[in-house]
BAMAR-566397 format. One record per residue (C-alpha): chain; y, x, z. Coordinates in Angstrom, 1 decimal, padded with zeros to 4 digits. Each point is the difference from the previous one (the first is absolute). Layout:
BEGIN
site mol = A, py = Y, px = X, pz = Z
...
end
This chain:
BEGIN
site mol = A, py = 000.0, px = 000.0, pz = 000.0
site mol = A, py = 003.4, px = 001.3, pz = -001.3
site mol = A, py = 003.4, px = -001.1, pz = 001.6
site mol = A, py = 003.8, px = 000.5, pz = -001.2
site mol = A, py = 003.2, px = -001.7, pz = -000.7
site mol = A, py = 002.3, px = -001.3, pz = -002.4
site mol = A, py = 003.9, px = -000.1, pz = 000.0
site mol = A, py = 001.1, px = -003.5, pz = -000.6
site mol = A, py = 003.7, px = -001.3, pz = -000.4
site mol = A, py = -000.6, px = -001.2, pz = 003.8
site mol = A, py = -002.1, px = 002.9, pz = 001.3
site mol = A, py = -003.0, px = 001.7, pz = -000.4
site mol = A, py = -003.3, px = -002.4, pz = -000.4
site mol = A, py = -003.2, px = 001.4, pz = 002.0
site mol = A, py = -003.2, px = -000.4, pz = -002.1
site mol = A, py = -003.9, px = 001.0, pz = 000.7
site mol = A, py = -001.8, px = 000.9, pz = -003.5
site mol = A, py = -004.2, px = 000.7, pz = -000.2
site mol = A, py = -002.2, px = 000.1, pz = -003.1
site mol = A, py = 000.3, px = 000.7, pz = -003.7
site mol = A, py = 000.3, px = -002.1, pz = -002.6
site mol = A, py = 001.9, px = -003.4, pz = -001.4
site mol = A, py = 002.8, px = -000.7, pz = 002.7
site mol = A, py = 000.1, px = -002.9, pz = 002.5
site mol = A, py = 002.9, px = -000.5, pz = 002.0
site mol = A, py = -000.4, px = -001.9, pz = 003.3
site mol = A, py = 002.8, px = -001.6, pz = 002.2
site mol = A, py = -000.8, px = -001.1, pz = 003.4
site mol = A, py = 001.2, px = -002.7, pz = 002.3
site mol = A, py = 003.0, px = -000.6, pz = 002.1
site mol = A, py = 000.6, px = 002.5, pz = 002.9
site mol = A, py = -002.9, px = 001.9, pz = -000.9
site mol = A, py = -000.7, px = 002.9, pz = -002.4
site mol = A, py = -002.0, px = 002.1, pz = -002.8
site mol = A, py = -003.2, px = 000.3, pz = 003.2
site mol = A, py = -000.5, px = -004.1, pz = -001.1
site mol = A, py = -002.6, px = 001.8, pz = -002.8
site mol = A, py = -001.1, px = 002.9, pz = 002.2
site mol = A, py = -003.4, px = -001.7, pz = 000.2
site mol = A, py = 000.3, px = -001.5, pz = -004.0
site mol = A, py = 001.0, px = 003.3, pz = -002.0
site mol = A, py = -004.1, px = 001.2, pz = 000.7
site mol = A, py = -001.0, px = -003.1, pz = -001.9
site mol = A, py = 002.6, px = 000.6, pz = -002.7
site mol = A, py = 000.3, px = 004.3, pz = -000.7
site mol = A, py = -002.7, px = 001.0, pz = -001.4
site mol = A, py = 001.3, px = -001.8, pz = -003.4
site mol = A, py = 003.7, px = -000.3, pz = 001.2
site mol = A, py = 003.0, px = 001.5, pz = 000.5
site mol = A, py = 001.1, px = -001.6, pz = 003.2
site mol = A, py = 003.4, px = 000.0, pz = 001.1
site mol = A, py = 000.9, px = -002.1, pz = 003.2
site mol = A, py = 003.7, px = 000.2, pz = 001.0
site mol = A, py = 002.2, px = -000.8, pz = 002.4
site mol = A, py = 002.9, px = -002.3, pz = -000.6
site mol = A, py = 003.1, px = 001.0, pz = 001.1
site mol = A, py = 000.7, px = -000.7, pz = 003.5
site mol = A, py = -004.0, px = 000.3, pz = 001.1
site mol = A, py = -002.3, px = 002.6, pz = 000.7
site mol = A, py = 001.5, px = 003.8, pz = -001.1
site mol = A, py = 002.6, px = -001.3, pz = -002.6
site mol = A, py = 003.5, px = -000.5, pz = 000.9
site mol = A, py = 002.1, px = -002.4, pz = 001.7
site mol = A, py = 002.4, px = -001.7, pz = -002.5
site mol = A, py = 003.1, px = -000.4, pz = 001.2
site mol = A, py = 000.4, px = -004.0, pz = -000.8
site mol = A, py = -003.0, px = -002.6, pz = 000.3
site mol = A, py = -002.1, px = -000.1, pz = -002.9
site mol = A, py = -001.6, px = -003.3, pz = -001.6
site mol = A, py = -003.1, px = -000.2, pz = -002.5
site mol = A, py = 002.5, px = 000.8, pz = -003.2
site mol = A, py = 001.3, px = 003.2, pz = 001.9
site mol = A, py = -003.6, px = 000.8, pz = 000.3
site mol = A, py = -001.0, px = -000.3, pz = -003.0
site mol = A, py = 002.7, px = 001.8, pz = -001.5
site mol = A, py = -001.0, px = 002.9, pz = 002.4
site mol = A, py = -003.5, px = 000.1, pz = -001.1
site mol = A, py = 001.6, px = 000.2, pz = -003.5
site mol = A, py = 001.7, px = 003.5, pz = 000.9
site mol = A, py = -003.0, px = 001.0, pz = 001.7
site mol = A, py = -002.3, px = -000.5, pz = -003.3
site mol = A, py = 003.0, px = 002.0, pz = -001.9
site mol = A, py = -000.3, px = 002.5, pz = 002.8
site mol = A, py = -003.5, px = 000.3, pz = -000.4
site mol = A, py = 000.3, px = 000.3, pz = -003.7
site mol = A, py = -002.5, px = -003.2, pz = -000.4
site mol = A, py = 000.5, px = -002.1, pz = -003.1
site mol = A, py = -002.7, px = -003.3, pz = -000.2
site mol = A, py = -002.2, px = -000.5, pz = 003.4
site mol = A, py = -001.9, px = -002.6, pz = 002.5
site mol = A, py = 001.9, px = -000.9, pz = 002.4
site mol = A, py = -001.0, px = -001.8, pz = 003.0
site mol = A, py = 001.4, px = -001.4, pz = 003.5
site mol = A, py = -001.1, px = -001.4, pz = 003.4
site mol = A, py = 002.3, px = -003.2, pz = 001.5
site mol = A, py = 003.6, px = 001.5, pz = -000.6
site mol = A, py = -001.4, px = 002.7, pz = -002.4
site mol = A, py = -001.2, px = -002.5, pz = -001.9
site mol = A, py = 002.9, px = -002.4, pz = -000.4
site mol = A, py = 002.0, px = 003.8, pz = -000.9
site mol = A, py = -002.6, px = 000.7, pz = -002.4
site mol = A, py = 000.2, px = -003.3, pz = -001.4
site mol = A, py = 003.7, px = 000.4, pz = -000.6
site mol = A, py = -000.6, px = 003.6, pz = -001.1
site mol = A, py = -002.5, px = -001.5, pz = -002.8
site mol = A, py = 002.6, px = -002.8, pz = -001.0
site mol = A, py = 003.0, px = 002.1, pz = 000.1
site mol = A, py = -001.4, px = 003.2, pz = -001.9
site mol = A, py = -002.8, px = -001.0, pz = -001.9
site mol = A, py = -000.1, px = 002.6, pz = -002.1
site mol = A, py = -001.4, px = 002.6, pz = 002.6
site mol = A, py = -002.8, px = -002.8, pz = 001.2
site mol = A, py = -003.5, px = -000.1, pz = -001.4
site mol = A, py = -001.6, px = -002.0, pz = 002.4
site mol = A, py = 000.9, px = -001.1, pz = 003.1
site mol = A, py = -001.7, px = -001.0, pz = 003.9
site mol = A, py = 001.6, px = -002.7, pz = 002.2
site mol = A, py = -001.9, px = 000.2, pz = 003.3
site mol = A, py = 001.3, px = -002.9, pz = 002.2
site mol = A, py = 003.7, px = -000.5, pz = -001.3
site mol = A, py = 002.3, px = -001.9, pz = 002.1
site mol = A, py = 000.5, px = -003.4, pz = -002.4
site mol = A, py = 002.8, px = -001.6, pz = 001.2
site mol = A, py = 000.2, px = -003.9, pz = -000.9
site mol = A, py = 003.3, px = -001.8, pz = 000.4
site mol = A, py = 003.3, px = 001.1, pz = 001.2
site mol = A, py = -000.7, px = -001.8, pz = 003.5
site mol = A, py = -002.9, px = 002.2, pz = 000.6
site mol = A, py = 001.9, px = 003.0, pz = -001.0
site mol = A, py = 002.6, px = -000.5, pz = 002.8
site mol = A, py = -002.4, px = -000.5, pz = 002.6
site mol = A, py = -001.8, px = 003.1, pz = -000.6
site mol = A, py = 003.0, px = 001.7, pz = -000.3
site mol = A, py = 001.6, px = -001.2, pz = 003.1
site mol = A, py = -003.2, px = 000.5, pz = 002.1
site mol = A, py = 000.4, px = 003.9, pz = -001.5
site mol = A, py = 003.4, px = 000.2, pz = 000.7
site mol = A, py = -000.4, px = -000.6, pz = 003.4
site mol = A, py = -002.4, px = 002.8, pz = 000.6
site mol = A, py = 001.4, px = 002.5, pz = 002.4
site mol = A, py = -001.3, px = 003.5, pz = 000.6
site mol = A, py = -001.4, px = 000.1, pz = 003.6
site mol = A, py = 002.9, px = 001.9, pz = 002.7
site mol = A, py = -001.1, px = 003.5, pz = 000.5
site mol = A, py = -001.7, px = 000.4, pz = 003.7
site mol = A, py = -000.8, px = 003.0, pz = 001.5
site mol = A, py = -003.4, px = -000.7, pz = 000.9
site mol = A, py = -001.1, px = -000.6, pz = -003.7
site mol = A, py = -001.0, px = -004.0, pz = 000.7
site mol = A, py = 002.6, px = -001.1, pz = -002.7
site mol = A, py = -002.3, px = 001.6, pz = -002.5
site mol = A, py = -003.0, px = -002.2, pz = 001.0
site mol = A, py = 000.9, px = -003.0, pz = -001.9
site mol = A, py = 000.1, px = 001.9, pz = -003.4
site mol = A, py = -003.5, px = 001.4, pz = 000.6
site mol = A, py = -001.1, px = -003.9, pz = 001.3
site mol = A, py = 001.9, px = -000.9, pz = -003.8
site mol = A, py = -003.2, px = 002.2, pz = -001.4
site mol = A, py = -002.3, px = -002.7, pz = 001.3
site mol = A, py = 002.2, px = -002.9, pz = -001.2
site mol = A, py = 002.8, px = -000.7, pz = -001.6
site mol = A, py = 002.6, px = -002.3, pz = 000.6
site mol = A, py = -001.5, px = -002.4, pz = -002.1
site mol = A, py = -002.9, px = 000.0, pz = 002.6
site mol = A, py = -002.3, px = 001.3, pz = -002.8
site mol = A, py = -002.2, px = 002.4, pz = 001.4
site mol = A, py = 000.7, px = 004.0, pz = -002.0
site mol = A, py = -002.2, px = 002.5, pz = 001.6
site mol = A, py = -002.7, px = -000.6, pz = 002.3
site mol = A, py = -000.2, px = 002.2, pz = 003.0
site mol = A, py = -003.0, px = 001.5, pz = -000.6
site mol = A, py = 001.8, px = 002.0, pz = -003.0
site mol = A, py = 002.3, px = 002.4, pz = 002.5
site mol = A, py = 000.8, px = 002.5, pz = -003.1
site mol = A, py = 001.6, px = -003.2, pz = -002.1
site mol = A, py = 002.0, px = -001.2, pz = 003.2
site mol = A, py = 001.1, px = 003.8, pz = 000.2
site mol = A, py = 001.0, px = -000.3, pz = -003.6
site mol = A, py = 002.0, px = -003.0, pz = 000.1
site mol = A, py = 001.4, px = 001.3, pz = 003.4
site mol = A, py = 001.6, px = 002.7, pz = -001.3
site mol = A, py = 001.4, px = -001.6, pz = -003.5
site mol = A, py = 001.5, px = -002.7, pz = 002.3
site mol = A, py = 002.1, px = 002.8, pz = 002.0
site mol = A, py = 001.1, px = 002.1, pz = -002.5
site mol = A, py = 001.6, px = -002.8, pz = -001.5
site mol = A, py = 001.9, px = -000.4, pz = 003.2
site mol = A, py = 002.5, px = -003.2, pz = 000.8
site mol = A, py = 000.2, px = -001.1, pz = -003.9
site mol = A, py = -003.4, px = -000.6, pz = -000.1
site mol = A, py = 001.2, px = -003.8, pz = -001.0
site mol = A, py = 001.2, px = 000.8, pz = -003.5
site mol = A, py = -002.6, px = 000.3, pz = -002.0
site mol = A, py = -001.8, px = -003.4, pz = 001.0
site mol = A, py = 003.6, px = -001.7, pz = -000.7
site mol = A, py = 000.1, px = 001.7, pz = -003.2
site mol = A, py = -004.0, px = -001.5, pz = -000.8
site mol = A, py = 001.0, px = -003.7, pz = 001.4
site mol = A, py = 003.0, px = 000.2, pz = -002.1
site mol = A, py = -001.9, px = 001.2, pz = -003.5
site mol = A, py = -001.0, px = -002.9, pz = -002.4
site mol = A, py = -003.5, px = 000.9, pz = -001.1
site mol = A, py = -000.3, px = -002.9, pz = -002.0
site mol = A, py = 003.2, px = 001.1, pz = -002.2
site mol = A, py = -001.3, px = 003.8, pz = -000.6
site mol = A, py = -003.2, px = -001.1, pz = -000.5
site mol = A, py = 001.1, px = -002.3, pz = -003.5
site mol = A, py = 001.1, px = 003.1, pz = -001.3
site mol = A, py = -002.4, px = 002.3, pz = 000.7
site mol = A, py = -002.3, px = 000.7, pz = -003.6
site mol = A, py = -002.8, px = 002.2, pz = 001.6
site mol = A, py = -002.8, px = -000.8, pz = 001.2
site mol = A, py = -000.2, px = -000.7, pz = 003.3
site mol = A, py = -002.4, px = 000.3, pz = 002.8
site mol = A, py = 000.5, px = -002.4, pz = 003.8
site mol = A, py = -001.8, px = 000.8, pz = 002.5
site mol = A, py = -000.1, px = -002.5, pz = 002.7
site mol = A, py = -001.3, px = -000.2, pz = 003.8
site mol = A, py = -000.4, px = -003.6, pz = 000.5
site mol = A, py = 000.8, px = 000.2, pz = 003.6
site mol = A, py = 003.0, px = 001.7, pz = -000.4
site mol = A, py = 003.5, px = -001.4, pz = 000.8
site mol = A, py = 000.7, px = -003.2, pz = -002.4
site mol = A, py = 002.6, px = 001.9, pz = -002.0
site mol = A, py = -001.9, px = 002.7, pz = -000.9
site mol = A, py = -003.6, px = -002.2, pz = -000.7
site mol = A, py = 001.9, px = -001.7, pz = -002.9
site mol = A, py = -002.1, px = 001.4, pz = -003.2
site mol = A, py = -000.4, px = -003.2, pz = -002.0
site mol = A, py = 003.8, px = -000.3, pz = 000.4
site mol = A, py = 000.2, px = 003.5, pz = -001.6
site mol = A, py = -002.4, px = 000.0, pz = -002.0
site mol = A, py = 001.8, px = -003.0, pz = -001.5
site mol = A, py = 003.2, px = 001.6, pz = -000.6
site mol = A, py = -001.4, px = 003.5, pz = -001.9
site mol = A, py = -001.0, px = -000.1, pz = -003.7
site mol = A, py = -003.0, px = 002.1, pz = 000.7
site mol = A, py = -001.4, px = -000.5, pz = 003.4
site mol = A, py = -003.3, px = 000.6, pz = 001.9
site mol = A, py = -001.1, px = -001.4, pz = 003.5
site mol = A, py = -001.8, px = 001.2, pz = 002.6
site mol = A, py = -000.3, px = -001.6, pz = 003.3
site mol = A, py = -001.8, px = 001.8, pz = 002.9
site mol = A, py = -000.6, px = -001.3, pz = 004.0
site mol = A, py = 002.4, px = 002.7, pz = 001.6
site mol = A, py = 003.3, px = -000.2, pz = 001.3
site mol = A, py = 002.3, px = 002.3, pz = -000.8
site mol = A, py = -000.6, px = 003.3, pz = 000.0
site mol = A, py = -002.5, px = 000.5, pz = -002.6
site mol = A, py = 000.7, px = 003.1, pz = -001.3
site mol = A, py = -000.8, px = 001.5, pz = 003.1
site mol = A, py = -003.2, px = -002.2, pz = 001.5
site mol = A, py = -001.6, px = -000.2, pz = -002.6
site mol = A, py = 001.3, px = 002.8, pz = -002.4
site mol = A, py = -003.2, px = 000.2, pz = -001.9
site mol = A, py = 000.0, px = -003.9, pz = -001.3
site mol = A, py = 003.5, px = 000.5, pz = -000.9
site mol = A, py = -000.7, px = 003.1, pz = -002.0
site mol = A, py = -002.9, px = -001.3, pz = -001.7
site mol = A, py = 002.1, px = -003.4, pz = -001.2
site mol = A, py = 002.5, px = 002.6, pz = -000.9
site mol = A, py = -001.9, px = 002.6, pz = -002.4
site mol = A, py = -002.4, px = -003.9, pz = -001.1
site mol = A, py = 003.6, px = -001.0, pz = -001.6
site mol = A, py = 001.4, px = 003.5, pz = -001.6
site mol = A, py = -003.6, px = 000.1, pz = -001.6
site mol = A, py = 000.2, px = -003.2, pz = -001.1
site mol = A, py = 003.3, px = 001.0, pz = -001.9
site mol = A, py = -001.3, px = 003.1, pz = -000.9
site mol = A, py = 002.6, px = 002.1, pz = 002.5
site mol = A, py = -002.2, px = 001.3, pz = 002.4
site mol = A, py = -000.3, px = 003.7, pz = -000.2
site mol = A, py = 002.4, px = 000.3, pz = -003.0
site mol = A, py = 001.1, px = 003.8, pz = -000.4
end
C-alpha cells in the first residue's frame, strides 16, 4: 500500500493507492476516511488499481477553510483525478461518497466509466430535506473534559448512529477504533458533511448521469439511504442489488461487496482493464 497527496485549490487531498492495473477511485462516507476500504482493496488489487482518498476536511487531507457541499466535492475529486494524471475511471462511494460520486459522474462525465453508489442518501421532498438538515445542524461537538468522558459518546456513535441504526457491533474493536479516530480528527465540524448529503438531490444527478451504474443497498439501513428502486428509477443505466446489512457494508462484509463489485465491471467488460 502506497500513500501521498495532492495540492488542490483548497489544500492538499490525502489518498491510499494499492495494486496495478485499470484505476478505481473510491470516496467514503461522511466523517470518515480512505480506511472505509481497508478491508475491500484485498478483494479488489490484484486486477485494480485502487485508489481510496480522503475528502477534504477528513482523514489526512486538509481542512477547507469554508463548508463544503456535495458540488464542492465533486469538483475536488475532479482536481484530484487531474492531479493524479487519471483520464476515464470507476468510480465508486459509500453514503456521502456516494451521493459525491454521483454528482462527480453527472457533473464530469467524461472522466466516468462506470460508477458504484453504495447506500446514497436519497432525499425525497423538500420537507424531508429540512428535517434532516435541522436535526444535523443541531449537532454539537461534546465540551472538552479533562477526564476524557466527553469522548465516550463518539465511540458509543460506532455502535449506533443517531438514526438508532446499529453501525458496528462490539465485537469488532479494530472498526470502533477506526471510526473513533476518523470521528476526532474531524473535530467540532464533524456536522458538515451529513448537511451537505441531506441537502444533495440524488434523484436530480442521477437523470443525468449516462454510465452505468451500480446500487448497492443494505436493506436495513437508514430509509434514506435504502431507497434503490427510487434510484434506480431516475439513472438511464441502472443495476440493483439489495443485501440484509445495515450500513456499513464495505467494511462487515467487504468480501460480498467486492464480489458484487468486480460481478458488474466484468459484466461491462471493465474489470481488470490495463
Amino acid at each position: 500500500m502506497r500513500r501521498g497527496y495532492v495540492d488542490t485549490t483548497r489544500g492538499q487531498m490525502h489518498y491510499r493507492e494499492t495494486g496495478k492495473g485499470h484505476p478505481i477511485v473510491l470516496v467514503h462516507q461522511a466523517l470518515r476516511s480512505s480506511l472505509e476500504y481497508r478491508l475491500v482493496e484485498p478483494f479488489l488489487s490484484d486486477t485494480w488499481r485502487v485508489i481510496s482518498v480522503d475528502l477534504m476536511g477528513y482523514g489526512d487531507s486538509d481542512m477547507p477553510e469554508r463548508p463544503h457541499f456535495v458540488s464542492d466535492h465533486a469538483a475536488r475529486l475532479r482536481e484530484f483525478a487531474d492531479g493524479m494524471g487519471l483520464k476515464r475511471f470507476v468510480i465508486g462511494g459509500h453514503h456521502t461518497g456516494a451521493n459525491i460520486v454521483l454528482e462527480f459522474a453527472a457533473a464530469y462525465p467524461e472522466h466516468v466509466e462506470a460508477l458504484i453508489l453504495s447506500g446514497p442518501a436519497v432525499i425525497i421532498g423538500e420537507k424531508e430535506k429540512k428535517n434532516l438538515v435541522d436535526k444535523m445542524s443541531a449537532i454539537q461537538y461534546p465540551a472538552p473534559k479533562a477526564d476524557g468522558s466527553h469522548l465516550l459518546p463518539i465511540w458509543r456513535e460506532g455502535l449506533v448512529s443517531s438514526f438508532d441504526v446499529p453501525r458496528i457491533p462490539a465485537s469488532e474493536v479494530d472498526l470502533l477504533h477506526d471510526f473513533f479516530l476518523e470521528q476526532i480528527k474531524v473535530g467540532p465540524r464533524r456536522k458538515e458533511a451529513h448537511i451537505a448529503a441531506f441537502s444533495h438531490d440524488a434523484l436530480a444527478s442521477a437523470s443525468r448521469v449516462k454510465a452505468p451504474t451500480l446500487i448497492i443497498i443494505g436493506k436495513n439501513d437508514m430509509w434514506s439511504c435504502a431507497r434503490g428502486a427510487e434510484l434506480k428509477g431516475a439513472l438511464s443505466n441502472g443495476e440493483l442489488h439489495e443485501f440484509d446489512t445495515a450500513g456499513e457494508m464495505p467494511r462487515l462484509d467487504p468480501k460480498t461487496w467486492s464480489s458484487t463489485v468486480r460481478t458488474f465491471l466484468e459484466k461491462h467488460h471493465l474489470a481488470g482493464r490495463a
